[in-house]
C-alpha atoms as one frame of an Amber mdcrd trajectory, in Angstrom:
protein
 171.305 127.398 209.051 174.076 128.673 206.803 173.426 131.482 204.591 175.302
 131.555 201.228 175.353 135.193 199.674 177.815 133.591 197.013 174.894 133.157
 194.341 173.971 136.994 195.299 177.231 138.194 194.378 177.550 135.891 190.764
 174.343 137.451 189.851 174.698 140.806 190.998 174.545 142.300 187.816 172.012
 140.269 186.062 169.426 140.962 189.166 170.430 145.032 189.259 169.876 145.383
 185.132 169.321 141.885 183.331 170.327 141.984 179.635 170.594 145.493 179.194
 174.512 145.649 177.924 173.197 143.021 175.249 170.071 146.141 174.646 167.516
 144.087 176.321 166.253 146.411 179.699 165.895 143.976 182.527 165.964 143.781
 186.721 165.663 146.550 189.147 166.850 148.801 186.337 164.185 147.809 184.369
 160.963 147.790 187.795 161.937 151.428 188.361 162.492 152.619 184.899 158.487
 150.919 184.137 157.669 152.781 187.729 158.341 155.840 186.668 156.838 155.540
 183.354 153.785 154.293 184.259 153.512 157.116 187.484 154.085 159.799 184.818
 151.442 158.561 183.147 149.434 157.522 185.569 149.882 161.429 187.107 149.221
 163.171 183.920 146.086 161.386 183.007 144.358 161.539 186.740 145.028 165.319
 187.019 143.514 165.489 183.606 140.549 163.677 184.677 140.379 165.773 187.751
 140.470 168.715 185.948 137.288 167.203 183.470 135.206 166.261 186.506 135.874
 169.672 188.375 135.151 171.681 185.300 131.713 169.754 184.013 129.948 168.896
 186.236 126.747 166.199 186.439 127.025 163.181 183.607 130.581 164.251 183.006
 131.366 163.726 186.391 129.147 160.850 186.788 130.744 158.904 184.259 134.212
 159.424 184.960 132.874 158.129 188.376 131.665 155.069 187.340 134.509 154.322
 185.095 137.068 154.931 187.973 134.769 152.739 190.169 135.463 149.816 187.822
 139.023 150.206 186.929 139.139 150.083 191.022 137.212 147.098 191.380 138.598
 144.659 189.156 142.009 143.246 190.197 145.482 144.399 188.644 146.025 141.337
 187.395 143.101 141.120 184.575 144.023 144.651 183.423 147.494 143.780 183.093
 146.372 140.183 180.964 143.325 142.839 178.795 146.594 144.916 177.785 148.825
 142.061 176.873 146.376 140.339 174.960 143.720 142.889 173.258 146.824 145.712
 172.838 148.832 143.975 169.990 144.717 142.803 168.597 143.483 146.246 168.572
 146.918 147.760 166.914 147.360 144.894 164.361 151.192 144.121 165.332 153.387
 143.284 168.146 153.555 145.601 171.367 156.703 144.819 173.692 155.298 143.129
 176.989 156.663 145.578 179.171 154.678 148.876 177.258 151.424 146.893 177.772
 152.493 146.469 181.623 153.386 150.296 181.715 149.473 151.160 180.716 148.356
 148.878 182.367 149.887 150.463 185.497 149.290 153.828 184.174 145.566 153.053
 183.617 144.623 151.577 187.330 146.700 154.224 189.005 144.692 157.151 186.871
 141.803 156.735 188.820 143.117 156.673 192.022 145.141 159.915 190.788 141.871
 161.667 189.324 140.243 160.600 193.120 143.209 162.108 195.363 143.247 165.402
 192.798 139.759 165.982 192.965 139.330 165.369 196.856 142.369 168.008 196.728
 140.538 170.650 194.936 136.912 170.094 196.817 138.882 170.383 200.181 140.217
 174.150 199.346 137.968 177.324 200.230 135.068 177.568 198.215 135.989 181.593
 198.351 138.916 181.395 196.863 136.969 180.122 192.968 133.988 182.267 194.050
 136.748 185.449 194.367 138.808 184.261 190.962 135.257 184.783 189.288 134.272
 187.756 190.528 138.171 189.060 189.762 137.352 188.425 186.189 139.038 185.134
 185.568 136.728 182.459 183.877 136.611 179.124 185.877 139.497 177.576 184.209
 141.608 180.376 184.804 141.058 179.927 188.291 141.673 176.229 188.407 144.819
 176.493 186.448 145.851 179.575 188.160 144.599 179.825 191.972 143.374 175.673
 192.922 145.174 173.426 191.000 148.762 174.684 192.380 147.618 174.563 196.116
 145.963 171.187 195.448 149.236 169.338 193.816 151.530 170.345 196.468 149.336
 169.199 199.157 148.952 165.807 197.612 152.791 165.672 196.672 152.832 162.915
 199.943 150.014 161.236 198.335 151.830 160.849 195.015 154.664 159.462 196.549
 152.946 156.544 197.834 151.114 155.933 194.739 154.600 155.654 193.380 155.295
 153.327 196.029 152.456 150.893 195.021 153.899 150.859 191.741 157.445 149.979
 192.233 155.565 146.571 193.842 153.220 146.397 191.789 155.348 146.416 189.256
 156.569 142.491 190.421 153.028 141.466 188.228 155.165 141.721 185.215 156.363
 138.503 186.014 153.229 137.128 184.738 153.707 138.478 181.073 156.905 137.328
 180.997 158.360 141.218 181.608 162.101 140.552 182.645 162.344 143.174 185.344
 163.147 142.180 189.029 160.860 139.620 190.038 161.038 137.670 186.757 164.956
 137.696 186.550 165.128 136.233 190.305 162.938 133.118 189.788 165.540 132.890
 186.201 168.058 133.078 188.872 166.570 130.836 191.317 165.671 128.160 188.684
 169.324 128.299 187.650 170.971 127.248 190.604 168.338 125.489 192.592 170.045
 126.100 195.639 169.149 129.124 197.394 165.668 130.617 197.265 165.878 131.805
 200.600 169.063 134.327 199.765 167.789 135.227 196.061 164.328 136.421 197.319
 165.065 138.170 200.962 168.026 139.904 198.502 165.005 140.686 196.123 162.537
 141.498 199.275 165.553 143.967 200.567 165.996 145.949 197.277 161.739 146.385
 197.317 162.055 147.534 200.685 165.176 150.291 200.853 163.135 151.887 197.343
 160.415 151.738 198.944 161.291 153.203 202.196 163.463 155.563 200.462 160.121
 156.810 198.743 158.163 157.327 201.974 161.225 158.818 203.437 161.247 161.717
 200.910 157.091 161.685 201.348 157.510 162.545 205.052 160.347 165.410 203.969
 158.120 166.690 201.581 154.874 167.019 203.238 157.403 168.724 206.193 158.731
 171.313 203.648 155.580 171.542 202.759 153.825 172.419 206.131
């Protein structure tokens, strides 16, 4: 079986950043640039939640709870189709597919986020809040202050990988019609008709060295921070 890396090489370009010279984002450019969007996101608004459920307890807690319990239970896919669809409804205009992918993302991650944050904070010594109090600090200071620093940098590994899951999980975009790497390789592949084999192991490859880049720099970091 011959392999013919020819159509890789004519499409470089177009699979490594689409359109974006005409000002349309596209390909791998485009996966990690939603990735880290929708992490950020994802990071900010978990911790946040964290923070809530910590802070008040009982129904507070309880409902942030149950809503992270659904978010977690209903596939990627639907949330990603709710935002494309109900997002330009609810906003009364237009809303460029690959935002409504990005909170999508953002959304389904923030519950796994405000889980691994507030597993973080229940795992540290119960002292150490109990001491912040009776130094004087109300119970904020000492979550802002004493936990929440301690917590983050022992889930920095766990962060990583929820990065991880996004770069792939980015790849869902195709269904919206998003043109980052997934979508612009079946454009590819339905171009030439050829080679599907070479266009998707080359895809399958650039997943996999991000990917295992990212859980490279995990292991480092949980090392450093041993």
């Amino acid at each position: 079986m011959s392999v013919n890396l020819d159509v890789i090489l004519r499409n470089l370009d177009y699979l490594l950043w689409g359109r974006t010279p005409e000002g349309e984002l596209g390909g791998l450019l485009l996966t990690v640039l939603m990735a880290v969007a929708s992490g950020l996101l994802a990071l900010g608004g978990g911790v946040l939640l964290a923070l809530a459920a910590w802070l008040w307890r009982g129904w507070t807690r309880r409902v942030l709870f149950a809503w992270a319990s659904v978010i977690r239970g209903i596939p990627l896919i639907f949330v990603i189709f709710w935002m494309y669809f109900l997002l330009p409804a609810l906003l009364g205009g237009d809303v460029p597919s690959a935002v409504s992918v990005v909170l999508a993302l953002a959304w389904f991650s923030a519950a796994s986020v405000m889980h691994s944050t507030l597993a973080g904070l229940d795992a540290l010594a119960v002292g150490q809040a109990e001491a912040g109090v009776a130094a004087g600090l109300s119970r904020g200071q000492v979550l802002r202050w004493i936990l929440l620093p301690q917590a983050l940098a022992n889930l920095v590994p766990s962060f990583v990988g929820l990065f991880v899951g996004l770069i792939k999980d980015t790849s869902l975009a195709f269904i919206v019609n998003v043109p980052e790497l997934t979508t612009v390789a079946s454009q590819v592949n339905n171009r030439t008709q050829l080679y599907p084999a070479e266009i998707f192991l080359f895809i399958a490859a650039l997943y996999f060295i991000l990917c295992c880049g990212l859980s490279a720099a995990a292991r480092l970091l949980a090392g450093r921070t041993a």
